[in-house]
Every structure is written in structure tokens, then in C-alpha cells.
N, C-alpha and C positions, 0 to 999 in steps of 0.2 A: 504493500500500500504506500501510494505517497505520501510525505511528509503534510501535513495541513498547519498552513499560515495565517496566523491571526494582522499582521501589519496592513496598515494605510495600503503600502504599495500593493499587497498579493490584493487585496481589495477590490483594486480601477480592473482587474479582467475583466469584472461586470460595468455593465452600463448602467452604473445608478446616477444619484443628482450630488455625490459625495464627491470632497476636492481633499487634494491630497497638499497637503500641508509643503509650503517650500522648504519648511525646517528639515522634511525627511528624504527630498531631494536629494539624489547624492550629485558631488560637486561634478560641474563640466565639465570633462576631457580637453584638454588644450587643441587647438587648431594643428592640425598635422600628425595628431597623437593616435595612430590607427597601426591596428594589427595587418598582418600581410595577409593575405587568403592565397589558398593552397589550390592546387589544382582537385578535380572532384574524383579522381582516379586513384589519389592518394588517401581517401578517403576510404573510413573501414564504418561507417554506425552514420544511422539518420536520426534526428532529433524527435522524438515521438511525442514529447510535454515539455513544457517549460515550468519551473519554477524560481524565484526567488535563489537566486547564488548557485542553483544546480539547475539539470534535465534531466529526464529518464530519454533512455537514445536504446536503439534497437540494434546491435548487431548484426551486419549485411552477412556474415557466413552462416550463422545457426538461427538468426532469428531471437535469441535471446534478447532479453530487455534488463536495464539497472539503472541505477539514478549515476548519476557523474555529476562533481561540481564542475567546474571550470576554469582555467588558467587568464583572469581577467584581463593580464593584459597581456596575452595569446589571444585572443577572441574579440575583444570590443571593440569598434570599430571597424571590422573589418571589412564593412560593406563598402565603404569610402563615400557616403552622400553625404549632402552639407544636414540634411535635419540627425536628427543623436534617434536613435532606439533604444524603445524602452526597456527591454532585454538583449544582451549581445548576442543570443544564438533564437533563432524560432523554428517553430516545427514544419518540418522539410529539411532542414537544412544538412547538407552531409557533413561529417565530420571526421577528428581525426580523433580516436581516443588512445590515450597510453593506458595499457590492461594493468588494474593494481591487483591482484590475488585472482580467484575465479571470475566474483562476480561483483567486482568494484572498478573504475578507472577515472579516469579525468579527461575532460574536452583539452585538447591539447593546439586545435586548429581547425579552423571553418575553413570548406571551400566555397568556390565563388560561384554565384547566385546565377542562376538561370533569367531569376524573375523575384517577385515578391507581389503580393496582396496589402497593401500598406494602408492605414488611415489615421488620424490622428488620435494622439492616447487621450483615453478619458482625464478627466481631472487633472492632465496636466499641460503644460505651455505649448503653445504652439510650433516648439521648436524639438517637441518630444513625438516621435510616431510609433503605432501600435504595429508591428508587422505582426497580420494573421495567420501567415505559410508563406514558404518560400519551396522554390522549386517543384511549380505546379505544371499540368499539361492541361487540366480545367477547371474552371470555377464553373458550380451546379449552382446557382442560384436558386431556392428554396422557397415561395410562396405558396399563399394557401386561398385558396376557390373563395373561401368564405369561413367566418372566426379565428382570425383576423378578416378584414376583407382585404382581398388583395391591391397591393400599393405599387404603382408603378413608379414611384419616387424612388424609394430602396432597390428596384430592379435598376433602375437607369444607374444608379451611386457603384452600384457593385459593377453593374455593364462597363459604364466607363472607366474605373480604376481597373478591370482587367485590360481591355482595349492598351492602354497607356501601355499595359504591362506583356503586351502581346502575348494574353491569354485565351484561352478558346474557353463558351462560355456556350451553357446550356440552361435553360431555365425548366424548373419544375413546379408543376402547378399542383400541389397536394389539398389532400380534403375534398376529392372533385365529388364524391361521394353528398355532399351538402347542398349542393348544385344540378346533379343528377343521380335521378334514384332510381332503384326496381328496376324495370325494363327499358325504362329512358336512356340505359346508357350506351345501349346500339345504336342511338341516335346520336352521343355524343358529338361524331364527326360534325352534324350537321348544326346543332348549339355553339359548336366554339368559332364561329363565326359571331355571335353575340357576346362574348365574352372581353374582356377587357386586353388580355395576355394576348388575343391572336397578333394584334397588330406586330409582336413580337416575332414571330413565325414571317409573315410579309418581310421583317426587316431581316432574313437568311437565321435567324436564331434557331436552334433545336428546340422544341416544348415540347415537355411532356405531361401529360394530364395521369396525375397516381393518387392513387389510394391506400395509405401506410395502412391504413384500417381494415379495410377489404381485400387488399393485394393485389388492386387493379392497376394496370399497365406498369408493375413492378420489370419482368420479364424484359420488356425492349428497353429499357430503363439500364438493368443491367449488362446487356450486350453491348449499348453504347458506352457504358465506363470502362471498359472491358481495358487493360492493358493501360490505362492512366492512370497517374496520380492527381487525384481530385479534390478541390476542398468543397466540402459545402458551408454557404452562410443562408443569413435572412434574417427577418424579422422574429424576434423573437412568440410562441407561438404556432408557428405555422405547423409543427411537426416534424420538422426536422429530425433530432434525434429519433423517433417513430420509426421515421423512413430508413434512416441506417441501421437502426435498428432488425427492420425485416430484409435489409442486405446482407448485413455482415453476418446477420445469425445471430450474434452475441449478445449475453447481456451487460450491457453498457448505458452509464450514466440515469439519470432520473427524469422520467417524464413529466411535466406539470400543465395545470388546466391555462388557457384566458380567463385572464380578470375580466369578468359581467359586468364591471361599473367602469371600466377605461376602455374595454375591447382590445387591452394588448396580453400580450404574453409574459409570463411569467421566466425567468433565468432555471434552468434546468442543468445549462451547461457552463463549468465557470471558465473554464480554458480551451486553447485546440487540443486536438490529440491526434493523433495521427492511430487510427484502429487496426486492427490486427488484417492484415493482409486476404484478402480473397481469393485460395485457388480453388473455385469448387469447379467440378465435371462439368457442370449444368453451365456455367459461362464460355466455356470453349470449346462446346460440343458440336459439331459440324462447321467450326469457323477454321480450320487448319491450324488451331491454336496450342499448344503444350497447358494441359490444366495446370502445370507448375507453373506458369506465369503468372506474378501479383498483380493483383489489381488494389489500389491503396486508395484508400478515404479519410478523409480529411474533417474531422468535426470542430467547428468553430460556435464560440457562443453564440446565442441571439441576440442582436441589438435592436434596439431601437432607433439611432440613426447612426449614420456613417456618412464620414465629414472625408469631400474630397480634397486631397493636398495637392499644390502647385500646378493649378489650371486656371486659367483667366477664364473672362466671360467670351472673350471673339473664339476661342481655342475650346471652348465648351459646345459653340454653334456647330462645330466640324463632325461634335457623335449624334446631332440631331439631323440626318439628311433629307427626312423626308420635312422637316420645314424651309430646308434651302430649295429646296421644289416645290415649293408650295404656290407660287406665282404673284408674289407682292409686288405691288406697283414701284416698290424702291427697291434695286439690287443691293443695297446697301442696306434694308431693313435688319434691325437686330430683333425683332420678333418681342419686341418687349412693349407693347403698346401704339406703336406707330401706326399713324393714318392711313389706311390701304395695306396693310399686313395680313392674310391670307391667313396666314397659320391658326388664326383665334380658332379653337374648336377643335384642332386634331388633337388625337389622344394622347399626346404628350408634352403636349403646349405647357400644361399646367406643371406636370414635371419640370421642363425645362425652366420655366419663369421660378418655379420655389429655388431650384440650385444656382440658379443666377442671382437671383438675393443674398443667398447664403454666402456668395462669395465675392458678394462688398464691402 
């Protein structure tokens, strides 16, 4: 079991309304003051949790798992970005461990990042950023049909911070079951044209319409993870863990209901984790695939929102295409209220105008 932390810091994993004290800040790292990253070949363990001054990391030969502290200043910094991270190492990340006895070692060396899932850390400065995983092949964005209702805000926040990251991105639309029942759902095809999510599908995205509850469109769901490491997020809520839940098999972490008097979701999960690998039979079964190939997932808390870093507003216009086609009388419309602006009423109008506020 992992170690459980009662401080401020282990705290901000969660998205609550709690600020984290400057006093308990640890001091800045001086400008230039970074660790070197390694190549990822040299690399023997992937970061499967983060904690406070240690990780649990997974060993790439047996698969075995242990906690390792860290060699602080082998490790921090090592990304080389101007914003600081709130923890030196995040989960994905490969690493280099020196083996202490059987089943103890130390982070001794991060290799270098493919990519990163980044946002800003709760309760702290805005010069401090949350990496949620690193070295991903997708982000499953995680929404739910209805309780929560589904928010196109949180999908566009996660779309675009992958895009940035040149991540490949799927959306799941869970709980479809509350939306269509009984026999209705042979009709499905034909309702998700009324649905809010399609326009997503139009824009080349994958959607999948599932049912952590009933098991519905579980199956092509898992064929498409097939062979990638994947994180899932979302709104806290939605079902998420549910849904890994009836992937992985395993029991992991704690489910919790929506709050009836806000309509949001309750914290169920406090950190990512990186969960136990997936070879079953039934994923690589007439695909010419080896069933020993992992397929890896990715579980991230739920939040409530997520705060895009280092994007302007004209360089925000660029992941909304379908209002640069919209046919405004000014080429130059920035779609935020201007006289002859076309866009008022496409379904992501309203998204785009919330995030362009946000980022005044």
C-alpha cells in the first residue's frame, strides 16, 4: 500500500477551493539549474504514481512495482520548460532506477519526454504546472450522456492541450444508457445526430457512445486502445473510473455518486496511476496481434476545470475551424461579438467565447 499524506501539498491532487500556503512552497530552483535527461533506451521502470518525495514505478522486465524516492537533483528539472513542475517525475515517464536490495531503488534519471498532458496546478502560482502523464499515444476524453450533463467546455480544454501536444484524442461519451433505453438503443445511430458530442465526430474525432453500467459499446472501445498508452480524464463524475474499471478487470480505486444539489461529481480518484497492463486474448484476437502486447491506461483524477497554459486568444481561433468557415462578413472577425459574425449559434461558439475570457 502506498504511503498516505496528510500535507497542504499531497492535498492540491484534488480540485478543491483550498490554496496552498507560500510558507510551504518549496524554494525556486535557480534559472539554468536542471537535471540532464537521458535517453529513453537507457531506461529500465515507468512511473506508475507519484507521491510526495517518492513514486511507485513499474519495472519494464518482470513487471514488478515498488515505491523509489528520488535523487532531487538527478530528476528536477529535467524537462527544460520555462514554467517549474509541481513534481519532478509524472506518471509515464520512463526512468532510470539504481536497484537497492530486491525490492527497493531510487529514481536515479528521467528520460526525455515524448509529450506531456500539462495544466496549471491547483492552489498554486501560475508559474507552477500540474503534468497529468507524460508519454502518451492518446488522451480518451471521458464525458457522460447525462448526470453530469455533458460539457463541451472541458472536451474543447483537454482537445486542445492535447493538439498542442501532438496527441491523438478520442472522446467517450459514457452513461449513454440515461439517454437511450430498452430497445431504443438500435436506434442509437440514428439519435446521435441530436446529441451534442456528434458535432465532434464531423470534426475527424473518434466517439464512442458506452455504457460502464451495461457494457454497451465496451468491445470497439477496447480494440481501439489496443497497443497504446492512454490517459483518460474528465469531469469529475462522469464515470470514468467505472469505465476502467470494466476494462482492466480490476479492482481499483473508489466509485462515488453526483452531488443532486450542484450536478457535479464527487473526487473518487486522488492521483494518476498508471493501471496494470492489459494482455487479455479477447483484445488481439483476429487482429494479427501477440496477446503479450500491453495495452496501458492511464487514470487521472476528475476535475472540474482545466486551465489552458501558454495560448493566446488569435492562436486559440486556429482549434476552432469550423468558425473560421463560418462566412463573417469581416475576415478578420475574432468571433467574439462583432457585427456580421456568422459563428453566433454553432455549437461551440459558446465554448470558445468562455476560454477566451479565461485567458484575459
Amino acid at each position: 500500500m502506498p504511503p498516505k499524506y496528510k500535507s497542504k501539498q499531497a492535498e492540491d491532487w484534488l480540485d478543491d477551493n483550498k490554496t496552498v500556503s507560500r510558507s510551504n512552497r518549496r524554494p525556486k530552483k535557480k534559472a539554468g539549474d536542471h537535471a540532464e535527461s537521458v535517453s529513453r533506451d537507457d531506461a529500465n521502470a515507468i512511473v506508475a504514481e507519484v507521491f510526495p518525495n517518492q513514486c511507485r514505478v513499474r519495472w519494464v522486465e518482470t513487471g514488478e512495482e515498488f515505491l523509489c524516492p528520488y535523487r532531487r537533483a538527478s530528476v528536477w528539472g529535467h524537462s527544460g520548460r520555462d514554467l517549474r513542475e509541481r513534481a519532478p517525475v509524472a506518471v509515464g515517464d520512463w526512468v532510470v532506477v539504481e536497484r537497492v536490495g530486491l525490492h527497493s531503488g531510487i529514481v536515479a534519471a528521467v528520460a526525455e519526454r515524448r509529450n506531456r498532458l500539462v495544466r496549471q496546478a491547483p492552489g498554486r502560482d501560475e508559474e507552477v504546472v500540474h503534468v497529468l502523464a507524460a508519454n502518451v499515444d492518446l488522451l480518451v476524453i471521458v464525458a457522460s450522456a447525462d448526470s453530469p450533463k455533458f460539457s463541451p467546455g472541458i472536451v474543447d480544454r483537454f482537445l486542445i492541450a492535447a493538439q498542442r501536444e501532438k496527441i491523438q484524442v478520442a472522446l467517450v461519451v459514457n452513461k449513454i444508457e440515461l439517454c437511450v433505453r430498452g430497445d431504443q438503443r438500435a436506434q442509437v445511430n440514428d439519435q446521435v445526430n441530436d446529441q451534442p458530442w456528434e458535432v465532434y465526430s464531423k470534426l475527424g474525432l473518434p466517439v464512442f457512445e458506452v455504457s460502464a453500467k451495461r457494457g454497451d459499446g465496451l468491445e470497439i472501445l477496447v480494440n481501439f486502445l489496443r497497443q497504446k498508452v492512454s490517459v483518460f480524464c474528465g469531469h469529475s463524475g462522469v464515470g470514468k473510473t467505472s469505465l476502467l474499471r470494466k476494462l482492466v478487470g480490476d479492482d481499483f480505486g473508489d466509485v462515488g455518486e453526483v452531488n443532486l444539489v450542484t450536478g457535479k461529481g464527487r473526487h473518487t480518484t486522488s492521483s494518476a496511476i498508471l493501471l496494470p497492463a492489459i494482455k487479455s486474448v479477447e483484445m488481439s484476437e483476429g487482429a494479427g496481434i501477440e496477446p503479450s502486447l500491453p495495452t496501458n491506461l492511464i487514470d487521472t483524477p476528475g476535475v472540474r476545470a482545466f486551465s489552458l497554459l501558454g495560448i493566446t486568444q488569435p492562436e486559440l481561433l486556429e482549434y476552432y475551424p469550423e468558425l473560421n468557415q463560418a462566412g463573417c462578413q469581416s475576415q478578420d472577425c475574432t468571433h467574439l461579438g462583432e457585427v456580421g459574425c456568422a459563428a453566433t449559434g454553432f455549437s461551440r461558439h459558446d465554448s470558445y467565447r468562455a476560454i477566451c475570457e479565461s485567458l484575459v
